[in-house]
C-alpha positions in Angstrom: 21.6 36.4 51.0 19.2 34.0 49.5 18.2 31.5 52.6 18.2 28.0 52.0 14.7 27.7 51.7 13.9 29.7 48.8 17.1 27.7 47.3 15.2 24.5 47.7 11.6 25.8 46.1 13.9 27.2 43.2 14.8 23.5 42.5 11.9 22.0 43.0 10.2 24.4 40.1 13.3 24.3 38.3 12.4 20.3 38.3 8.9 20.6 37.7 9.5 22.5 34.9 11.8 20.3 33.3 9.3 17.3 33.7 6.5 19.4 32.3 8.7 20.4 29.3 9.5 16.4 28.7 5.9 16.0 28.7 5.3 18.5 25.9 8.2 17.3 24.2 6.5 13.7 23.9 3.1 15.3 23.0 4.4 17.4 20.3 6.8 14.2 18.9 3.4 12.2 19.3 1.3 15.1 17.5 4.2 15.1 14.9 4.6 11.3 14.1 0.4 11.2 13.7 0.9 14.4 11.1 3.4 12.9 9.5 1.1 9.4 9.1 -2.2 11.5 7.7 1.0 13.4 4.9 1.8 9.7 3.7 -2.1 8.6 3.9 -3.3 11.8 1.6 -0.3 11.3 -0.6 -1.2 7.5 -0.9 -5.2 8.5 -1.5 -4.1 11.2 -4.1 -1.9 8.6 -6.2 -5.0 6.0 -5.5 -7.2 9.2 -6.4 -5.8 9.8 -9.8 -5.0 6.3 -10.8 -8.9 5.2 -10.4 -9.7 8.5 -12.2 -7.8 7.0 -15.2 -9.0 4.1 -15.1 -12.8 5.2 -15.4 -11.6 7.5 -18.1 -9.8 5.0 -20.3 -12.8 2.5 -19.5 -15.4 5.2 -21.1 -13.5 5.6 -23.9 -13.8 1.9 -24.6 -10.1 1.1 -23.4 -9.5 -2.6 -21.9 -7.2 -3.2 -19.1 -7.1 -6.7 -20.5 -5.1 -5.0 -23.5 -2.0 -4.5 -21.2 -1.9 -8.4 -20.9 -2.5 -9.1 -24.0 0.2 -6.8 -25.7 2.6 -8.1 -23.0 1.8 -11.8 -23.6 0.7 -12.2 -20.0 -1.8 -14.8 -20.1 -2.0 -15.9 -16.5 -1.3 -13.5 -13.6 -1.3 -13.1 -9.7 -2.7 -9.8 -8.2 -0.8 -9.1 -5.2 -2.7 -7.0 -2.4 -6.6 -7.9 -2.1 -7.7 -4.7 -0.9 -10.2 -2.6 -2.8 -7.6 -2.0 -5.9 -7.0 -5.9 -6.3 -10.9 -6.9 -6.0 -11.4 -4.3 -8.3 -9.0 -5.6 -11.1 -10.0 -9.2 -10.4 -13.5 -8.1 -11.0 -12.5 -6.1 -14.5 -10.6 -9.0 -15.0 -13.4 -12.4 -14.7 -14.5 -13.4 -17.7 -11.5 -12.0 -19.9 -10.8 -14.6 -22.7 -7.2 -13.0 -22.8 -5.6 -13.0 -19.0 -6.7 -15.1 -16.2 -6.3 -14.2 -12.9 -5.4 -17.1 -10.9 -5.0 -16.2 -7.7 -4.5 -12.9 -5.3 -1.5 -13.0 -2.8 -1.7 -10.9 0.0 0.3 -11.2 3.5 -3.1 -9.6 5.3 -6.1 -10.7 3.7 -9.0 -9.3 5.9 -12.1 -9.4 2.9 -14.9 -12.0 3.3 -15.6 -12.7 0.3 -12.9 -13.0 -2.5 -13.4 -13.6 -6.3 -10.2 -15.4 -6.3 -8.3 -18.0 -4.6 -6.0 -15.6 -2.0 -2.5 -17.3 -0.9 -0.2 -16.0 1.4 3.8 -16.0 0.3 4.3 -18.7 2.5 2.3 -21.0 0.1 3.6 -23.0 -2.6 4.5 -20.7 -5.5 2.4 -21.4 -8.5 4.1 -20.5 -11.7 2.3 -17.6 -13.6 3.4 -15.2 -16.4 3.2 -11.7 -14.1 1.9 -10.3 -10.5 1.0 -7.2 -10.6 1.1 -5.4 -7.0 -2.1 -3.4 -6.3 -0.4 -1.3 -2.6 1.0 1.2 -5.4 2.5 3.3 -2.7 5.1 -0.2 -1.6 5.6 -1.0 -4.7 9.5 -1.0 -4.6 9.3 -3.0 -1.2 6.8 -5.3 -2.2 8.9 -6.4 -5.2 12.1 -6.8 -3.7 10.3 -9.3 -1.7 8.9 -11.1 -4.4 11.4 -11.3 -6.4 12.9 -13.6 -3.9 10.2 -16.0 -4.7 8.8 -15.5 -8.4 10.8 -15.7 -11.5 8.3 -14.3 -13.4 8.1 -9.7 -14.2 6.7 -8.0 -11.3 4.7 -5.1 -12.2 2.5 -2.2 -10.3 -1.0 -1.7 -11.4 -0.1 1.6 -11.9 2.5 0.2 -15.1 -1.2 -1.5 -16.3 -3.1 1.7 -16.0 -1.2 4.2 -16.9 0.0 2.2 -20.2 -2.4 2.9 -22.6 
């Protein structure tokens, strides 16, 4: 007969081990949501990755991105997204005779220094003839949102790259 004793440090380890088996569980749900955020980060640097690698190829072989605008009668847009992808287009984009850039939205605009005038979407909507969204990976998100908004087409950089 098993004394009452031995019946009590059976439940304690019993209960010890449960608690150290929640613990594990959290680490390993923890360790899984992180591997889960680096997936969607590669996957977001690999479409970034080969949209930029377009873009330098269809700039060396003499390729403007300022022909997407123009063939789509866009003559004044907003950039949406002034990360590194929107200060990049803004920069190809100063001095074009054929598309203006006249301002950058963004909801968390963290750069210092800005080529263009950034507005949140709680600003006053000033009309222009397309914004294109630079976040390629929200795209669909980002455009249900603005469509709330702006009357005007709402296109992914991606659409301006990969056009041509």
């Amino acid at each position: 007969m098993v004394s009452r004793k031995k019946i009590g440090m059976i439940i304690l380890c019993f209960i010890l081990l449960c608690i150290k088996i929640t613990i594990l569980m959290k680490l390993l749900w923890k360790a899984k949501n992180m591997i889960d955020k680096k997936d969607g980060d590669i996957g977001r640097l690999t479409d970034y990755y080969w949209l930029f690698e377009h873009w330098i190829n269809q700039k060396n072989n003499g390729m403007k991105i300022e022909d997407f605008f123009k063939e789509n009668n866009f003559r004044e847009i907003a950039v949406y997204g002034m990360g590194e992808p929107g200060h990049l287009l803004c920069n190809e984009l100063k001095g074009s005779t054929v598309v203006e850039v006249k301002y950058g939205l963004d909801k968390n605009f963290t750069l210092k220094k800005a080529i263009v005038e950034v507005r949140s979407l709680s600003d006053n909507i000033i009309p222009v003839d397309a914004i294109v969204v630079t976040p390629i990976s929200h795209f669909h998100e980002i455009r249900q949102e603005l469509k709330e908004k702006y009357e005007c087409p709402i296109i992914s950089l991606e659409d301006v790259i990969y056009s041509s």
